[in-house]
N, C-alpha and C positions, 0 to 999 in steps of 0.2 A: 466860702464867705457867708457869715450871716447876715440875714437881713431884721429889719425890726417886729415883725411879727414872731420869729423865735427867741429872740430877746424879751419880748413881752409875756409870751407862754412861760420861759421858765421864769420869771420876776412871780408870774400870777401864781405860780406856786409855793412861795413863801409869803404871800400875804397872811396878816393874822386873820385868825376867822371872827366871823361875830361882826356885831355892829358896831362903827366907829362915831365917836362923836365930838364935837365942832364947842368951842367956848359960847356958851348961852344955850346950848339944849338942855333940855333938862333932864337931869338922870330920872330911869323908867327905873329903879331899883333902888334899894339900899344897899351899900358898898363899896370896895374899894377900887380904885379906876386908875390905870397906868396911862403915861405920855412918855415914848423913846424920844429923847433928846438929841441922837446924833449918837456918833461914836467915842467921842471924847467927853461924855457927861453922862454921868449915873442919871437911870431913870427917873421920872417925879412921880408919884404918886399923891393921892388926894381919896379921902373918906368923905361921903356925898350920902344924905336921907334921899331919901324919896321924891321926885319934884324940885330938887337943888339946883342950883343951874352948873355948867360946866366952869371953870376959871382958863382963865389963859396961864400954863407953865412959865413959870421965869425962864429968861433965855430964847423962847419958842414965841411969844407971841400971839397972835392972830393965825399963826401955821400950826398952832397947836391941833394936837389928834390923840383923842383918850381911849382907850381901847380896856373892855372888861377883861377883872380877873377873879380866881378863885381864892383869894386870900383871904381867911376867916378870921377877923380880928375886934 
């Protein structure tokens, strides 16, 4: 039987790395910034200067969560 402490180790091991952030932070960077929507919805992405604040995803809300990427564009 599991309990919730091995259900949480193996969860922590797929988290994405890196700093996540929250609608109204502001990006530390110039770039481009992914939000996973669920399974049923293609990703959102968003291009942000320096100092931009974060948006809230359509769909997502206030539970939005942006996560850097390496996409050079």
């Amino acid at each position: 039987m599991r309990n919730g402490g091995e259900v949480g180790d193996i969860m922590a091991r797929y988290r994405p790395y890196g700093p996540v952030f929250e609608p109204g932070d502001k990006a530390p960077f110039s770039g481009t910034y992914t939000c996973e929507r669920g399974t049923m919805q293609p990703p959102a992405y968003v291009q942000l200067s320096k100092g931009e604040d974060f948006p809230e995803a359509d769909g997502v809300g206030e539970n939005t969560r942006w996560h850097e990427t390496n996409i050079q564009s």
